[in-house]
C-alpha positions in Angstrom: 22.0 -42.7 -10.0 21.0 -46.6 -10.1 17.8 -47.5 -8.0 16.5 -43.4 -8.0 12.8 -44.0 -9.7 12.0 -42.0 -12.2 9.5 -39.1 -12.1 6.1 -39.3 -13.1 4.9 -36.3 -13.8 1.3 -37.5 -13.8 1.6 -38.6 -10.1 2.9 -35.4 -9.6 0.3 -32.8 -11.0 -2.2 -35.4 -9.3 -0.7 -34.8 -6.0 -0.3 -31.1 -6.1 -4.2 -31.1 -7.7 -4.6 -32.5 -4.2 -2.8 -30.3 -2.0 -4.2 -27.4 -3.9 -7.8 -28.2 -3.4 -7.3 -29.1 0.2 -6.2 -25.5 0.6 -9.0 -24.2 -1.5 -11.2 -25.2 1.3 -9.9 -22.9 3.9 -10.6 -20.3 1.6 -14.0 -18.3 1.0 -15.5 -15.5 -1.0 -13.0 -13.3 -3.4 -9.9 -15.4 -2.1 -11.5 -18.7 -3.1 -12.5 -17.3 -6.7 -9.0 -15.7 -7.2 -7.6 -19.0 -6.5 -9.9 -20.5 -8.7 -8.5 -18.5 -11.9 -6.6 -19.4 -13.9 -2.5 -18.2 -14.5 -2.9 -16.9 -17.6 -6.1 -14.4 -16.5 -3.6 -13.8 -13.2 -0.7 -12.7 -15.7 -3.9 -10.4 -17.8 -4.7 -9.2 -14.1 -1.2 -8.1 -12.8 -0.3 -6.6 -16.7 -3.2 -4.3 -16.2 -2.0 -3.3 -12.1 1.0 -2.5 -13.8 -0.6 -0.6 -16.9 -2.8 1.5 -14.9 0.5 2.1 -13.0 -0.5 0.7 -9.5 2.6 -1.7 -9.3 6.3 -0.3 -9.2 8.0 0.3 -12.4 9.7 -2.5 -14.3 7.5 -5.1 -12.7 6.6 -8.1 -14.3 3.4 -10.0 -14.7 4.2 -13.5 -14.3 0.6 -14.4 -12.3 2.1 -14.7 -8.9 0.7 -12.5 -6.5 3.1 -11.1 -4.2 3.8 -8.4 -1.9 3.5 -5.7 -4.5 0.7 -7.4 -6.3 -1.5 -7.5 -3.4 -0.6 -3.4 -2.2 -1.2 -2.7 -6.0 -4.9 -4.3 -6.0 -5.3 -2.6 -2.4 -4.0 0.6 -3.7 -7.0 -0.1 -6.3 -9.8 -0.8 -4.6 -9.2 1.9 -2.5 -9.3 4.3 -5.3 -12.6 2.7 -6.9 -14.1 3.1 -3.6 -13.8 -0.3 -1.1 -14.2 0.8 1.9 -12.5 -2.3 3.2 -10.1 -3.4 0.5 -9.3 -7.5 0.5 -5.6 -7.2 -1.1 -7.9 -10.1 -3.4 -9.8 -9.7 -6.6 -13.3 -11.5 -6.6 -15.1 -12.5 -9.9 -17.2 -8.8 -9.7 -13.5 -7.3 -9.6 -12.1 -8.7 -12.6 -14.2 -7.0 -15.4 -14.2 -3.3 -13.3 -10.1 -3.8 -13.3 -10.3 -5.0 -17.0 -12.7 -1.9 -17.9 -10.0 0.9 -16.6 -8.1 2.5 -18.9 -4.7 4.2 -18.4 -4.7 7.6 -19.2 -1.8 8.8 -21.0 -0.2 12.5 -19.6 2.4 13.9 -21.3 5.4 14.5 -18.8 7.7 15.9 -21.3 8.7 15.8 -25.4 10.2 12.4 -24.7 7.9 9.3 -23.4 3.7 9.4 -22.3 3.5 8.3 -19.1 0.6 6.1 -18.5 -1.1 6.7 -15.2 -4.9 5.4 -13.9 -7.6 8.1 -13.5 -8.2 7.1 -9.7 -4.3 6.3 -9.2 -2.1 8.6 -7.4 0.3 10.7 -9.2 3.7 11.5 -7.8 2.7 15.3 -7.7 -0.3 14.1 -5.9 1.9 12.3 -3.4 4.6 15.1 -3.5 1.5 17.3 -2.1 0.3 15.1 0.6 4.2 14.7 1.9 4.4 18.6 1.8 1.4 19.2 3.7 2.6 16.1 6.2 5.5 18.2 7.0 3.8 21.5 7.3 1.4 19.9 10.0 4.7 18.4 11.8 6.3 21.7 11.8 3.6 23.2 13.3 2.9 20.8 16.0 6.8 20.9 16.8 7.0 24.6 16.9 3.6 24.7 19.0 5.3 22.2 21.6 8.6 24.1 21.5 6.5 27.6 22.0 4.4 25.9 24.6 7.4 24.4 26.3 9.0 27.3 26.7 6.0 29.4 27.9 6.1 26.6 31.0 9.3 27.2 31.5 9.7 30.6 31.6 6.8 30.5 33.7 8.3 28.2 36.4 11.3 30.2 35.8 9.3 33.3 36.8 7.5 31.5 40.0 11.4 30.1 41.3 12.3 33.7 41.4 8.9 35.5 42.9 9.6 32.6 45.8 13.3 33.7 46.0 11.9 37.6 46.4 9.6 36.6 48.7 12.2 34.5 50.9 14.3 37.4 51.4 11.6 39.9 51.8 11.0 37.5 55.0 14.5 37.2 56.0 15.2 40.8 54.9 
C-alpha cells in the first residue's frame, strides 16, 4: 500500500490521552477516581470480585469493567452495606474490597469452594427462590379460593332471582 502513512504510535497515545480526559470531565466522585486507576489495580480489583466469588465462574480479570463487573461490585456494596450502591468503586472502596477475604467451605472431599462472608451462597439463594414460590402459591390459591367464593355467590343470587321470578309468575 504506496502513499498509506505510516502509524505513529506517539500521535496516537497523544490523541487518545485526549479523548480520555475530555471524558474524564463528565465524570465526578467514585466514577472519576475509578477512571483515574490504573489497569493493572482494575485487573487486582475484578481478580478479587471474582475470588470473593461475586462474578460468574470462569471469569476473567482483564480490567475492563463490564456488565458482570459492574453487578459483581453492586452485588458488593450491597452486602457491605451501601444503601445506594454506584455499580463504581471510589478510592474509600478499593482497600475495604482488598481487605475481604474469601472464606473457604468445604462442599465435598473434592475441591474448597471459595465464597465471601457477605456474598450469597447458592443454598442462600435456593432459600429465597423457595420461599418466592411459597408466597406465589399462596396468593394464587387465595385468588383461585376467592374467585370461586364470588362465583358461587353470583351463582347462588342468579338462582334466588330465578326462585323468586316464578314465585311471582307461579
Amino acid at each position: 500500500m504506496e502513499g498509506t502513512p505510516k502509524a505513529d504510535p506517539d500521535c496516537y497515545i497523544s490523541k487518545m490521552g485526549e479523548i480520555t480526559d475530555k471524558y474524564k470531565t463528565r465524570l465526578s466522585g467514585a466514577s472519576l477516581e475509578e477512571a483515574n486507576r490504573d489497569i493493572n489495580e482494575h485487573i487486582k480489583l475484578q481478580q478479587q470480585l471474582i475470588n470473593l466469588g461475586y462474578m460468574p465462574a470462569g471469569s476473567v480479570a482483564d480490567g475492563v469493567y463490564g456488565e458482570s463487573t459492574r453487578a459483581a461490585i453492586i452485588k458488593w456494596q450491597k452486602n457491605i452495606g451501601y444503601h445506594n450502591p454506584t455499580g463504581f468503586l471510589s478510592d474509600d472502596d478499593v482497600p475495604k474490597l482488598m481487605a475481604s477475604t474469601p472464606v473457604v467451605q468445604v462442599t465435598s472431599k473434592s475441591e474448597p469452594k471459595y465464597t465471601s462472608p457477605m456474598a450469597p451462597t447458592n443454598e442462600q439463594e435456593s432459600r429465597k427462590s423457595f420461599l418466592w414460590m411459597i408466597i406465589i402459591t399462596v396468593l394464587v390459591m387465595a385468588f383461585i379460593f376467592f374467585r370461586h367464593k364470588v362465583k358461587k355467590n353470583e351463582y347462588e343470587a342468579t338462582w334466588d332471582l330465578i326462585r323468586a321470578l316464578l314465585e311471582i309468575d307461579g
